[in-house]
C-alpha positions as CSV (number, residue, x, y, z in Angstrom):
1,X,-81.8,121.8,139.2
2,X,-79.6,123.1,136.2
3,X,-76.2,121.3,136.1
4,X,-75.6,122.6,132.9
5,X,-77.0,119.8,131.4
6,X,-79.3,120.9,128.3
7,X,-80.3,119.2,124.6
8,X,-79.1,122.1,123.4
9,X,-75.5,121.2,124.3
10,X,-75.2,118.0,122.2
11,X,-73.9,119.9,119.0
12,X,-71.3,121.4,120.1
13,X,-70.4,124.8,118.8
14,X,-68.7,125.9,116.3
15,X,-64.5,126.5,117.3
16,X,-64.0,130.2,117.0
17,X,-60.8,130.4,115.0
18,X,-59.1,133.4,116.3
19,X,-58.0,135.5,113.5
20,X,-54.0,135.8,113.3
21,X,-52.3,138.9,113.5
22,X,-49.5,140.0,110.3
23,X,-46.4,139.1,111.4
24,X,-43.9,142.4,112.5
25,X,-41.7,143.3,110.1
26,X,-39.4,146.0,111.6
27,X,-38.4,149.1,109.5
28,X,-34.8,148.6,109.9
29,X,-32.9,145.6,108.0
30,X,-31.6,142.2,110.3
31,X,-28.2,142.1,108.6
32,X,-27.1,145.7,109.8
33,X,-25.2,145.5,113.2
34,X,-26.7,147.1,116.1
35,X,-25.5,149.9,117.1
36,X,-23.1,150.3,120.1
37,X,-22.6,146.6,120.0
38,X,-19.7,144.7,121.9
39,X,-19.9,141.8,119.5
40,X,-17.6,141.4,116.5
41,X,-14.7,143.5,117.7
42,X,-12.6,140.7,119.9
43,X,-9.0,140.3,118.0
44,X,-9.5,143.3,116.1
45,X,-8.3,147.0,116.4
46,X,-11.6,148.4,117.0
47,X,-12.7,150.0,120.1
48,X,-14.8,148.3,122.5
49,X,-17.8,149.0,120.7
50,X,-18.7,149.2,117.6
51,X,-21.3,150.8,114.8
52,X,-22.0,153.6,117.4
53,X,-22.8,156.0,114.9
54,X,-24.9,153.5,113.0
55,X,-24.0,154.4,109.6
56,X,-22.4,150.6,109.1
57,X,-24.4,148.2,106.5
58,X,-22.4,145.0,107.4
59,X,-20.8,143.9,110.5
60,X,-17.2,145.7,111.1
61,X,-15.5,142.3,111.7
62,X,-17.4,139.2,109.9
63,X,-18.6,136.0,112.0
64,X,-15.8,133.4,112.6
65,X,-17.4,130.0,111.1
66,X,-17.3,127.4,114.1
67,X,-15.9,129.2,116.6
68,X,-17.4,127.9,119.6
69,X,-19.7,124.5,118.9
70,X,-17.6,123.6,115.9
71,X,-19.1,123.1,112.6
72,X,-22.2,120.6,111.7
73,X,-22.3,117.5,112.2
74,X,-21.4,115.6,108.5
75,X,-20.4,118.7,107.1
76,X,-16.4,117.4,106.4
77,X,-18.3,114.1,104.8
78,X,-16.7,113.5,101.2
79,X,-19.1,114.0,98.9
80,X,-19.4,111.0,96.1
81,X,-20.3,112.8,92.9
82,X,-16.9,114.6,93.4
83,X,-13.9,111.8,93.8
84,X,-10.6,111.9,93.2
85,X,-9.6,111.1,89.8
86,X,-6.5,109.1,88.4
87,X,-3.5,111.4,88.3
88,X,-5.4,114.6,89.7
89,X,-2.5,115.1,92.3
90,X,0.7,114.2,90.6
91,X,2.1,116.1,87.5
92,X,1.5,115.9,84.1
93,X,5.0,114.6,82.5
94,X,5.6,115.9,78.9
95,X,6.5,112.6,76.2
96,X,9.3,112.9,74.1
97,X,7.1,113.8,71.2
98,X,5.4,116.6,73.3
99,X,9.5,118.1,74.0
100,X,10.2,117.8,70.5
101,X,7.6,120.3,69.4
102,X,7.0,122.7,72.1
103,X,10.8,122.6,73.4
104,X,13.2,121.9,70.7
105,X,16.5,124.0,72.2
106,X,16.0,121.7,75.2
107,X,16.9,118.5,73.4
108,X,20.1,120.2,71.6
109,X,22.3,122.3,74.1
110,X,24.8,124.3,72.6
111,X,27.5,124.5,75.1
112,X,27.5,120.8,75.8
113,X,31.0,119.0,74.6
114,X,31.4,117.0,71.6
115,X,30.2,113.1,72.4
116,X,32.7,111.6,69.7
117,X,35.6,110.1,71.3
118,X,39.3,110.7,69.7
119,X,40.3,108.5,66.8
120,X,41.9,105.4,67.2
121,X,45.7,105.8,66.1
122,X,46.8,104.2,62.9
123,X,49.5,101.6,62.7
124,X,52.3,104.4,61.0
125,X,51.4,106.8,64.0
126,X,53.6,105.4,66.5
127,X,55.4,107.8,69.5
128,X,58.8,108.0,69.7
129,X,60.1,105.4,72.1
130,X,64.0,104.8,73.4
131,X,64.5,108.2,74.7
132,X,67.9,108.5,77.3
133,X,69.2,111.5,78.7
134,X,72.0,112.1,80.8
135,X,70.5,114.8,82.7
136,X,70.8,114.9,86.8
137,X,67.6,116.2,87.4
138,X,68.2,116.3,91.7
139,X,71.3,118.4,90.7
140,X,70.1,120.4,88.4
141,X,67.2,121.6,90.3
142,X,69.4,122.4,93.2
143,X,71.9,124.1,91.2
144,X,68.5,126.7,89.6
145,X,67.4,126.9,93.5
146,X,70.8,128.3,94.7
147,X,71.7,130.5,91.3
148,X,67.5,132.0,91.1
149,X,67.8,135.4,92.1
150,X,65.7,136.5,95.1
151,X,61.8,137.7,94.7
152,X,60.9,141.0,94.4
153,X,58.9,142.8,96.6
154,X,55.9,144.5,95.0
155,X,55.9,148.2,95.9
156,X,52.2,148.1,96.6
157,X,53.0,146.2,100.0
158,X,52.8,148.6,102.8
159,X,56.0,148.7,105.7
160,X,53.8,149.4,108.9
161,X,57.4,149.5,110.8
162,X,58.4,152.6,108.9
163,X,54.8,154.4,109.7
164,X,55.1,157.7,112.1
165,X,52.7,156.0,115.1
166,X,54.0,152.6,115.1
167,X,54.7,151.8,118.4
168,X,53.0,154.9,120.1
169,X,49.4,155.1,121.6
170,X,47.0,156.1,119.2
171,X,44.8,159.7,119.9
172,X,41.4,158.1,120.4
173,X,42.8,156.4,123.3
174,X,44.4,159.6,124.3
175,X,41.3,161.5,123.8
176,X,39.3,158.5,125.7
177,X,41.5,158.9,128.6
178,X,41.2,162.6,128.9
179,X,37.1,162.3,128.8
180,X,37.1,159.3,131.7
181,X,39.5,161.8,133.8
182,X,37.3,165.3,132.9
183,X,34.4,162.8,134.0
184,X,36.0,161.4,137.2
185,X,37.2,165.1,138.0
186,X,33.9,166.2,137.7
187,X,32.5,163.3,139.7
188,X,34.9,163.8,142.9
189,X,33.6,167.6,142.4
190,X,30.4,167.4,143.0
191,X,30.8,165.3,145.7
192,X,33.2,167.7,147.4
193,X,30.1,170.2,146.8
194,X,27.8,168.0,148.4
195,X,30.6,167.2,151.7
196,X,30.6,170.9,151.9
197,X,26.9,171.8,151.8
198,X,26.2,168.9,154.4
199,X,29.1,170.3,156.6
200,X,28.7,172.3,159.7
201,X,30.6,176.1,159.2
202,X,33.3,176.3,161.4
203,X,35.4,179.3,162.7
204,X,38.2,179.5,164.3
205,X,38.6,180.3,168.2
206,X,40.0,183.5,169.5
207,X,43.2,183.1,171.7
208,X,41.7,185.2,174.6
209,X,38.7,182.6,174.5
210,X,41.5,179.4,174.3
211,X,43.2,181.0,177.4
212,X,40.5,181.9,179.3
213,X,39.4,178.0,178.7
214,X,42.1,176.5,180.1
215,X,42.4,178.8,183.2
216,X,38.6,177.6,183.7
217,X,39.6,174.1,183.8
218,X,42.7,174.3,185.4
219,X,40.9,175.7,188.4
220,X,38.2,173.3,187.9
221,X,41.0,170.1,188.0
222,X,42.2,172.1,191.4
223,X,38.6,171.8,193.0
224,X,38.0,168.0,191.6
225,X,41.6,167.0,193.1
226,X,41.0,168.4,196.4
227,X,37.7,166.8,196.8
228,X,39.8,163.5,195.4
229,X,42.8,164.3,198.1
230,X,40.7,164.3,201.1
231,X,39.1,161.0,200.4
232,X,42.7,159.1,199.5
233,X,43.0,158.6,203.2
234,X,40.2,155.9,203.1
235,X,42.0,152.3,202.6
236,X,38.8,150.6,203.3
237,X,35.8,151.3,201.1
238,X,32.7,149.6,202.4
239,X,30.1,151.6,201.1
240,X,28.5,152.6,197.6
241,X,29.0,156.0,198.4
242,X,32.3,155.7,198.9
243,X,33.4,154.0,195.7
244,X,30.5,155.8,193.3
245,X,32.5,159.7,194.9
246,X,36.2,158.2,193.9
247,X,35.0,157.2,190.7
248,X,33.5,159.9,189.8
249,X,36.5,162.4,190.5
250,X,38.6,160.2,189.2
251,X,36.3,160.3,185.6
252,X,36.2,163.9,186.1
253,X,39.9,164.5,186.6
254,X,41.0,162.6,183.5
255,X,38.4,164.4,181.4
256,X,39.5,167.5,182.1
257,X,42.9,166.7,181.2
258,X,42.1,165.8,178.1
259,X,40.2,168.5,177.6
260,X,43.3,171.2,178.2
261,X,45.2,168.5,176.2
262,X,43.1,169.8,173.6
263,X,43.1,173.6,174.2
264,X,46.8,173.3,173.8
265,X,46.9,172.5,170.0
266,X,46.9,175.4,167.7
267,X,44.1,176.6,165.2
268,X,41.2,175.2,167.0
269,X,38.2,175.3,165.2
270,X,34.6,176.1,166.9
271,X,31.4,174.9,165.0
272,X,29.7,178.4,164.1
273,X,26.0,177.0,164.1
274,X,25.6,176.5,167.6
């Protein structure tokens, strides 16, 4: 049987190398943004995307350097071939001999006072010494304070006593005042407009209609009272009946009392939208 054994299997054959394809280069160049992208524009005021026409050769808003992971590892490591140096932060301090030929108007001010002090007096210089007067000098001085003639006033100084408003209200506050009442007055108008639009129109009630009314209820108090009359004989009321009917003429008698009450006042005033 064949198990795939053979001699001709001890070589093995030859590895076929598979031949590798050119890499893709694609026409258009890695650094240009894509287009349409929604990278690059955060913080900025470009729209939401960006580059949609293409024509852009760099990106609109450059990468931020270690924005998210933070920078490489090392990369804030001194580096030794660049140390600091003696003196490399702290001024350079001009010498005196440097001053002297770059500067020399610093070293001799002009305006400065003389440095020599005053001469020593000789031994003929000497003041005059011994002096006595008989002067009062406390009367004196009083005597020049009572005899000095008053001050005069300089005519520049301005007397607001003598000005024509002093002591009156000024205009702007008279004008002020007359705005706040044309305001208020204008106000308490259109609220009297608005009282009248929202009020019912009223009209006045004819005196054959008044008189006619009160006949009505005159006649109607006579009904009600006789109804109430005939039942005044009853002391004892024992039933519901009995009390609910004297109640209820009682209620109707003192309404219609006040109703002629009413019909006896002049200019009475009926509401025109019923």
């Amino acid at each position: 049987m064949d198990h795939g054994e053979s001699i001709y299997n001890i070589i093995p054959p030859k590895a076929v190398v598979q031949e590798k394809p050119p890499m893709h280069k694609s026409k258009h160049s890695g650094t240009v943004p894509p287009t349409a992208s929604t990278f690059h524009t955060s913080g900025t005021t470009h729209p939401v995307c960006s580059n949609l026409s293409g024509d852009h050769s760099a990106k609109p808003v450059s990468d931020s350097t270690a924005r998210g992971f933070g920078t490489v590892p090392g990369a804030a490591k001194p580096n030794p071939s660049t140390f600091m140096k003696k003196g490399a932060k702290t001024e350079k301090v001009e010498t005196l001999a440097e001053v002297k030929a770059t500067k020399p108007h610093v070293l001799k001010p002009t305006n400065m006072a003389p440095r020599n002090k005053p001469a020593v007096p000789r031994s003929t210089e000497r003041p005059v010494c011994n002096l006595v007067t008989s002067k009062n000098f406390i009367v004196a001085n009083a005597v020049e304070t009572i005899l000095a003639a008053p001050k005069k006033v300089s005519q520049g100084t301005k007397d607001y006593l003598s000005k024509e408003d002093y002591g009156k209200v000024p205009k702007y506050l008279n004008h002020i005042k007359k705005d706040m009442q044309d305001e208020m007055d204008y106000i308490r108008g259109l609220q009297q407009q608005h009282e009248d639009m929202n009020r019912a129109p009223v009209k006045p009630m004819d005196e054959e209609e008044r008189v006619s009314l009160i006949e009505g209820l005159k006649a109607k108090w006579e009904q009600v009272n006789t109804e109430y009359q005939a039942a005044t004989h009853v002391t004892k009321l024992d039933t519901c009946g009995k009390i609910r009917r004297k109640e209820k003429c009682e209620a109707e008698l003192a309404q219609i009392e006040k109703d002629i009450e009413r019909l006896n006042k002049k200019n009475i005033l009926v509401d025109a939208s019923c």
